[in-house]
N, C-alpha and C positions, 0 to 999 in steps of 0.2 A: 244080888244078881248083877249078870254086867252085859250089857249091848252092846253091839257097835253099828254106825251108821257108813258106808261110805258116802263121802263128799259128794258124790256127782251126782246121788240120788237126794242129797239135802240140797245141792246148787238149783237141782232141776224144778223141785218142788217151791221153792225158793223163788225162781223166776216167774209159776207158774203163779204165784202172788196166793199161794195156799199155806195154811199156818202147818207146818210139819210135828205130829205125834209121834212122840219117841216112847219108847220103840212100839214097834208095831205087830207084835205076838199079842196072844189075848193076856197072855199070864202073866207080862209086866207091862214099865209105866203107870202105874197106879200113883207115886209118888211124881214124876216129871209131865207135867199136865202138855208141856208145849213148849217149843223151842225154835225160833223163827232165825234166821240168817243164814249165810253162806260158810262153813268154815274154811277161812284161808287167811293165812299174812295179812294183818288191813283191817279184818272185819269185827262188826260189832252185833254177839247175838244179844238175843231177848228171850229166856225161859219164863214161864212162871210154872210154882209147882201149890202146895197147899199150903195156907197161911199158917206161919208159926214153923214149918221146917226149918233143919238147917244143911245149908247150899254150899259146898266146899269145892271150889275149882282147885284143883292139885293140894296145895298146904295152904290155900288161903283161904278165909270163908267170907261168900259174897253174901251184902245187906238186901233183905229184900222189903219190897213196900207191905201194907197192911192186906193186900189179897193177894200178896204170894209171889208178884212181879221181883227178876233180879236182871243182873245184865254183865257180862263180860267180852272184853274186845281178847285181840292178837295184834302182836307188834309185827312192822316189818321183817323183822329175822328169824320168827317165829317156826318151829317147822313142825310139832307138836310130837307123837300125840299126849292130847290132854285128858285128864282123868275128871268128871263131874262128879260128885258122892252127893248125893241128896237122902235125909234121914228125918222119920217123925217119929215118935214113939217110938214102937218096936218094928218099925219096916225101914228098912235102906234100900239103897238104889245105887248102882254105879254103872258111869256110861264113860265110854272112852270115843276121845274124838279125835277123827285125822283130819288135820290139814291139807288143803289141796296145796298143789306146788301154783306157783306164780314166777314171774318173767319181768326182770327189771329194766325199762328204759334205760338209755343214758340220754341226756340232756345240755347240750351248749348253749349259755347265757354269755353271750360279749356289750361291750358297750354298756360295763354297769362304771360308775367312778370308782376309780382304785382305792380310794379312802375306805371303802365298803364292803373291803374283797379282803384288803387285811388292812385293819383299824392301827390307831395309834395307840398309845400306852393308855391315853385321857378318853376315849372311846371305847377303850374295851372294859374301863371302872365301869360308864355306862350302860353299856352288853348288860354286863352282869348284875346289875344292877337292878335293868329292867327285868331281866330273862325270870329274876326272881319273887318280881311281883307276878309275872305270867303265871311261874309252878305253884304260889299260894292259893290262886284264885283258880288252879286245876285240882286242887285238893278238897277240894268245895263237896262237899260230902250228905249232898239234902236227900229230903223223901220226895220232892219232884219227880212226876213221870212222864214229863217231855220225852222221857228217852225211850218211850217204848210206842211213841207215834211215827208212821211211815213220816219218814223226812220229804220235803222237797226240794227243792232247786234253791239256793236263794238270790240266783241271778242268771239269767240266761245269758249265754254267750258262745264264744268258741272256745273251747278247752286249749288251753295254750299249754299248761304243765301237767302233769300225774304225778300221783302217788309214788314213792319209791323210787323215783328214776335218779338216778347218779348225778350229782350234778355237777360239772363243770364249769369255773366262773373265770371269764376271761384267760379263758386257759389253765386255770387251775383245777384239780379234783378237789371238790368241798363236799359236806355230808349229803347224804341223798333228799332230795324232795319230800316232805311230809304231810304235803297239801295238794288240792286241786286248784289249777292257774284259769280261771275265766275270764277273757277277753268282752271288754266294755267299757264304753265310752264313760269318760269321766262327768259325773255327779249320775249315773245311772244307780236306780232305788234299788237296794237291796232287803230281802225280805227276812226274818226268822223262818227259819228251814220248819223248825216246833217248838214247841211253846218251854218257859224258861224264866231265868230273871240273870239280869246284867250284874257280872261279879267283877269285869275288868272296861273300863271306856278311856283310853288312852289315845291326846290327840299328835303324839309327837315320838315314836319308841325309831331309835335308831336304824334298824335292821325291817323291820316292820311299819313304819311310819304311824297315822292312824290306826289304830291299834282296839278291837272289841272282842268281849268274851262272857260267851252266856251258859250257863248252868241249866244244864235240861235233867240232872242229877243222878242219884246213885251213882257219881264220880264222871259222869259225861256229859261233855262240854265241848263246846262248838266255837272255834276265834275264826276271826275276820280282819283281814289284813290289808295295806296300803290305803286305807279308805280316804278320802277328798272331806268327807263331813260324817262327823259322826250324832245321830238323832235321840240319843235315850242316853239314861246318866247309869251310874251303879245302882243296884237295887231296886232301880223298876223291873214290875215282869213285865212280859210279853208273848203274842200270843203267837201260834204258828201263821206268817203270810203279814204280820205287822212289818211297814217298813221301819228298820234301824239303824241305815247310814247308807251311805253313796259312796260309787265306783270311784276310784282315785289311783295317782302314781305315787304315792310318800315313800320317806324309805328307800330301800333298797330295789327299785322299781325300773323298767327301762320305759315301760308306758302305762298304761291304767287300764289297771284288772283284777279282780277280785280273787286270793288265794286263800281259799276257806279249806278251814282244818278241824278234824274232829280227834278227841281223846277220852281216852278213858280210864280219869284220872295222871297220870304221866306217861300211859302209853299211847303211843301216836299211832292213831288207825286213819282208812284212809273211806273219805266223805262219798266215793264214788259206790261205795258198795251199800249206800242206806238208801241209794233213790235211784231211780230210771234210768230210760235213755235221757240224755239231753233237750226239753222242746225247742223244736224248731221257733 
């Protein structure tokens, strides 16, 4: 059988901090227990259905934990729609999902060093060097279910950058923003958004400076960038609200603030759609 939802009624539900039941006829859903996020460019849901099914987002099929929890994001260029197929036994399920549209910033960055904006030949070995220890430690593939707890903040501040915006570097058009930019003063505590274990702790990455990355699992994973200090090494956990490192300018940075980014596996979603407003 096949449902479909629109978006504005999953956003609104969504907002409304109610676990949304798909679908909502009596005569299905018996297989898709629940399905929580917003779909749009960015975002990262959380299903669970009954333990031992198997979870097929379009031709891929997603892991899920031992009581049924799965999870899949959307990239920024995303525009759907996507197909769910959920199967146990002799019953299937298929739900097709629209994408809401979304609106990209553009963004001017001046005043970064030109060394940084386009590297040297011995710099960019570097780049790529690091970039590749980042994608091992997003491929992190545990039964961790960090990723199906309401996230939080992991630093307050003023939102300097977003998601997706365009971004312009000393006059240049570079790739678009893939993180959220939080304004705060340097060595300010920053928290685990949820719970996890440190798969990346890097005090020096070119582009990124202080450099962390933690595995909340089933391929989602949360890095922290420019940090001043970093608190916890590789392979300790951590719990949601532990501090793990401090505000900093490293990097590729014009002053110090926190540019937290979340993925799923190697698709870049974006951090602002797992938690709230901003607290004051």
């Amino acid at each position: 059988m096949t449902a479909r939802f629109p978006s504005f009624l999953i956003a609104l539900l969504t907002a409304l901090s109610v676990t949304l039941l798909l679908p909502v006829s009596a005569a299905a859903g018996e297989l898709l227990l629940s399905l929580r996020g917003d779909p749009a460019p960015g975002a990262l849901l959380v299903g669970q259905t009954r333990p031992g099914a198997t979870v097929m987002l379009d031709k891929q099929q997603l892991r899920l934990t031992d009581d049924g929890h799965f999870t899949f994001g959307f990239g920024r260029d995303d525009t759907g729609p996507a197909r769910l197929h959920i199967s146990a036994e002799q019953e299937s399920e298929t739900y097709e999902i629209t994408l809401a549209h979304r609106e990209w910033d553009i963004q001017r960055v001046d005043g970064l060093p030109q060394r940084t904006v386009t590297p040297s030949a011995d710099a960019l070995a570097r780049i790529n060097a690091e970039a590749a220890q980042v994608r091992r430690a997003r491929e992190t593939d545990s039964a961790l279910q960090g990723f199906a707890e309401p996230f939080i903040w992991p630093v307050t501040g003023r939102i300097s950058g977003v998601y997706g915006s365009q971004r312009i570097l000393n006059g240049e058009p570079r790739r678009p923003h893939y993180g959220v930019d939080i304004a705060a003063p340097t060595g300010t505590d920053i928290v685990a958004p949820a719970s996890g274990v440190i798969t990346l702790a890097h005090d020096d990455m070119f582009y990124s400076g202080g450099t962390l990355l933690i595995d909340h699992g089933l391929g989602v994973s949360s890095t922290y960038l420019h940090l001043s200090e970093i608190l916890v090494s590789e392979g300790d956990a951590v719990s949601q609200g532990d501090v793990i490192a401090r505000v900093g300018a490293t990097g590729r940075a014009t002053g110090p603030h926190l540019c937290w980014r979340v993925n799923w596996y190697q698709e870049r979603l974006d951090p602002a759609t797992l938690v709230g407003e901003m607290p004051r």
